[in-house]
C-alpha positions as CSV (number, residue, x, y, z in Angstrom):
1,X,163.1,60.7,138.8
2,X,162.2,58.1,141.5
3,X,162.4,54.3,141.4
4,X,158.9,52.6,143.1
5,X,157.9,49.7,144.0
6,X,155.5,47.6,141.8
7,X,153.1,44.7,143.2
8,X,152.9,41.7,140.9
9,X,149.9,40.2,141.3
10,X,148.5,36.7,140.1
11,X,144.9,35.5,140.2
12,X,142.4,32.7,138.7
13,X,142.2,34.8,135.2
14,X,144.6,37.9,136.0
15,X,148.5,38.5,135.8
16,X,150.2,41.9,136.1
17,X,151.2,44.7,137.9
18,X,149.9,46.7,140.5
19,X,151.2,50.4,141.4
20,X,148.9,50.9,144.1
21,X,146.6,48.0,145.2
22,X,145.1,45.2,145.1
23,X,141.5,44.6,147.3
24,X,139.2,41.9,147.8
25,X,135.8,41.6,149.6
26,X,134.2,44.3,149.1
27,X,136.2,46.6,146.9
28,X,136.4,43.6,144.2
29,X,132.9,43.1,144.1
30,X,132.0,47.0,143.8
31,X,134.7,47.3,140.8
32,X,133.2,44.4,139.4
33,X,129.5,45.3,139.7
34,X,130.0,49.1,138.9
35,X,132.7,49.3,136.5
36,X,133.0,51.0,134.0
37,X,130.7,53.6,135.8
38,X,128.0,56.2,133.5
39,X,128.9,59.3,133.1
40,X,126.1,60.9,135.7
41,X,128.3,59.2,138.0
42,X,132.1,60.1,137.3
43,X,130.4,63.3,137.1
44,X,129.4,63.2,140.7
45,X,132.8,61.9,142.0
46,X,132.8,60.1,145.4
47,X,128.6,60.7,146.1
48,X,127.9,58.9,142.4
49,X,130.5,56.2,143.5
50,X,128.7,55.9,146.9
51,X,125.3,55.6,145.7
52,X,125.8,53.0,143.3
53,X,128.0,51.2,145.9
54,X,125.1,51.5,148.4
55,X,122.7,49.5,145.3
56,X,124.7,46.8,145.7
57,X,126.7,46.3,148.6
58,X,123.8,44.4,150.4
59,X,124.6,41.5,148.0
60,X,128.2,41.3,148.7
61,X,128.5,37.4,150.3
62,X,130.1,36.6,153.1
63,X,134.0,35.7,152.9
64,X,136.3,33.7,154.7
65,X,140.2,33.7,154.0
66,X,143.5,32.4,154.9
67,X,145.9,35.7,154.4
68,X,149.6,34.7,154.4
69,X,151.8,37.6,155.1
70,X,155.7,36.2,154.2
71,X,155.7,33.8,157.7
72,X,152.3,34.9,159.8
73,X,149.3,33.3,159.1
74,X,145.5,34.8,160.0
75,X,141.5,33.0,159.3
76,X,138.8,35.2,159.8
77,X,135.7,36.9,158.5
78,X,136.5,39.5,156.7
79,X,134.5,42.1,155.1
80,X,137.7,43.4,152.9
81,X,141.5,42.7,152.5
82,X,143.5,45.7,150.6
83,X,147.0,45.0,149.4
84,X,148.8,48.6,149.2
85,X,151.8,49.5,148.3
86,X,151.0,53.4,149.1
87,X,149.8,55.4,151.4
88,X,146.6,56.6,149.7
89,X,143.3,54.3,148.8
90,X,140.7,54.6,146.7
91,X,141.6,57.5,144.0
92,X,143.5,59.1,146.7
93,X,140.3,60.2,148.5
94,X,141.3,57.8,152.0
95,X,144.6,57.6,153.9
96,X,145.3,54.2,155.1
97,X,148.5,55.0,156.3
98,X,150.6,57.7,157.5
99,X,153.8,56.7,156.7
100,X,153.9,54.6,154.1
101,X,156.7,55.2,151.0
102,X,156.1,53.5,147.6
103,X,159.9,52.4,147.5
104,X,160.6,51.1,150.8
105,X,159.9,47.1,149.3
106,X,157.4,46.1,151.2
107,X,153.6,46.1,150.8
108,X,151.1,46.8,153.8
109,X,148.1,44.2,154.4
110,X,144.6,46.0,156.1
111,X,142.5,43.1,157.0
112,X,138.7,44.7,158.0
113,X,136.9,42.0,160.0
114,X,133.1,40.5,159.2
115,X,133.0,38.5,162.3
116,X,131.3,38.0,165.5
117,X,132.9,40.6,167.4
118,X,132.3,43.4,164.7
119,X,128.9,41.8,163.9
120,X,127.7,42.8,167.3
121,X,128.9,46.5,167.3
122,X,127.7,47.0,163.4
123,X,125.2,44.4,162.3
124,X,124.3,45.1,158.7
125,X,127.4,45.3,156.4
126,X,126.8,48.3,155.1
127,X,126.6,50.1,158.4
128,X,129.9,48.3,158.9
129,X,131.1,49.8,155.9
130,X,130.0,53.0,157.0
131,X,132.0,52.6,160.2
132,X,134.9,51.7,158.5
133,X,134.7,54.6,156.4
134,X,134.7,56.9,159.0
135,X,137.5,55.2,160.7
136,X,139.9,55.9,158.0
137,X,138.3,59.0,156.9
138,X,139.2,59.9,160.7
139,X,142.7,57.7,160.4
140,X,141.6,55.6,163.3
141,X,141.6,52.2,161.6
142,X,145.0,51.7,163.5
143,X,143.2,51.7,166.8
144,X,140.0,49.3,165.6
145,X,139.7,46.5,167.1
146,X,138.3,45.3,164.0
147,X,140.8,46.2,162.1
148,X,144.1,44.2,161.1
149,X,147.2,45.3,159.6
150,X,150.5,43.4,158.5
151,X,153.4,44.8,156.6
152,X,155.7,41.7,154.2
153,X,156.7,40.9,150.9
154,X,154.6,38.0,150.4
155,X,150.7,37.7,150.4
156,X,148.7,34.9,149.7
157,X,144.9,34.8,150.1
158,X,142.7,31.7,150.2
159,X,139.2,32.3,149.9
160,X,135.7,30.5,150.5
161,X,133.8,31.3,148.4
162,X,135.8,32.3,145.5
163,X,135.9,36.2,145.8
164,X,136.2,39.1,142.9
165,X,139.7,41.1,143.1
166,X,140.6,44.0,141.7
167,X,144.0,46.2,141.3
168,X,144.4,50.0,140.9
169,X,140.6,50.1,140.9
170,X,139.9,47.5,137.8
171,X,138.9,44.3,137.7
172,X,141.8,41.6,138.3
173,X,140.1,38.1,138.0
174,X,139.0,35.9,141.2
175,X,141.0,34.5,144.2
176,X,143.0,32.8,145.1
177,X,145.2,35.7,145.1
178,X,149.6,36.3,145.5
179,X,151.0,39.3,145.8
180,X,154.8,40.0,145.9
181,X,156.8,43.3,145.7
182,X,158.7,43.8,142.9
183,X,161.4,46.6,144.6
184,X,162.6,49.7,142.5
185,X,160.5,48.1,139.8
186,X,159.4,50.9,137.9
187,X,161.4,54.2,136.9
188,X,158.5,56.7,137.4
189,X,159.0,60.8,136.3
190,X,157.9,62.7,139.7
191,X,156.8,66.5,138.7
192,X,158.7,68.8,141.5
193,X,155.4,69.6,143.5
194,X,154.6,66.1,144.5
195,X,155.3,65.7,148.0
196,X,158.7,63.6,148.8
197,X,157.6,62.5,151.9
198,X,155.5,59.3,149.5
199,X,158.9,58.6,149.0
200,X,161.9,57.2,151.2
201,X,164.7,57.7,148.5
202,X,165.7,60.7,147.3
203,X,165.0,61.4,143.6
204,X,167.4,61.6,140.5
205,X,167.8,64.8,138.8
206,X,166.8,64.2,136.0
207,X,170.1,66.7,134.3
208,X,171.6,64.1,136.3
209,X,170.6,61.4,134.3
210,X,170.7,62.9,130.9
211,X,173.4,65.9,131.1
C-alpha cells in the first residue's frame, strides 16, 4: 500500500483530480479534437494516435501564458505546458523525468517554447513537435534550450487566447488553469512488481494494515 500524491486541478468548466497530469497547448487541443478516438486507432496504439495528431496539429493556435510556479514567474510562447506529478507522460510511452516519485509533494512544470529562438531552429510546429519528441524519446529535454522546467506546489496559468486543457489524457475545460498538490492524497494498492523506485516512501504491508 503506498500513499501518492494527487493534483487538484481547477479550470473555466473543470474541477477534480489529477493522478498524473495536466497539459495545455498542444496536448489539450489533441485530447480535445481526437477524443474519444475510433477503434482503428486504439487498435494501432501510438502510430493511430500520431496520425490523427498529425490531421490536426497544423490548426493548433498560437499561445501565450503567464506560468506561476509557487513564487517564480515566466511569459513566453509556448507550444505546450505539462503539469506532472510522475515520471511518465503520455500513457507511459515518454519519460519526462528520471527521478521523479508520485509522493514526494511536489509537482514538476515542463514548459516547451513556441518562440523566436525555437522558431528559427524548427519553423513549422509540427516539426517542432517532432523535435520535441525525440528529445524526450532520447531524455534530452533537460539540456534544450527550448525547453523549461520548474518543480512547486502551486501553478497558475494565464493564457491568451483561451486554451483547451486536459488531465490524465481527458478533456478538463479551458484556461485559466491552478494546480496544487494535494500530498499523500490518495491510498493507492501497488501490486509487488511495480517498481519502487516511482516512489520515495516505502510501502505498507498490506498484513500490516489488516492483520
Amino acid at each position: 500500500m503506498q500513499w501518492v500524491d494527487l493534483n487538484y486541478v481547477q479550470t473555466r468548466g473543470w474541477a477534480g483530480h489529477a493522478l498524473l497530469w495536466a497539459g495545455i497547448g498542444a496536448d489539450g487541443y489533441l485530447v480535445q479534437h481526437l477524443e474519444p478516438r475510433p477503434t482503428w486507432s486504439k487498435r494501432l496504439g501510438p502510430v493511430g494516435y500520431s496520425i490523427q495528431a498529425l490531421s490536426v496539429l497544423h490548426r493548433l493556435p498560437a499561445m501565450n501564458a503567464v506560468v506561476k510556479v509557487d513564487n517564480q514567474t515566466v511569459e513566453g510562447d509556448w507550444l505546450l505546458i505539462v503539469i506532472s506529478n510522475c515520471r511518465l507522460y503520455a500513457g507511459g510511452w515518454l519519460q519526462l523525468s528520471s527521478d521523479a516519485v508520485l509522493d514526494d509533494g511536489y509537482l514538476e512544470v515542463w514548459l516547451f517554447r513556441a518562440g523566436e529562438f525555437s522558431a528559427r531552429l524548427m519553423p513549422t510546429r509540427v516539426g517542432l513537435m517532432a523535435r520535441y519528441l525525440t528529445g524526450v524519446t532520447l531524455n534530452l529535454q533537460e539540456w534544450d534550450p527550448g525547453v523549461l522546467k520548474l518543480v512547486g506546489k502551486r501553478v497558475v496559468v494565464e493564457t491568451q487566447p483561451r486554451m483547451p486543457c486536459q488531465r490524465d489524457g481527458e478533456t478538463a475545460g479551458h484556461t485559466p488553469l491552478t494546480a496544487e498538490i494535494r500530498p499523500r492524497a490518495l491510498r493507492l494498492l501497488v501490486p509487488a512488481a511495480a517498481p519502487m523506485a516511482l516512489f520515495g516512501r516505502p510501502g505498507v504491508p498490506l498484513s500490516d494494515l489488516f492483520p
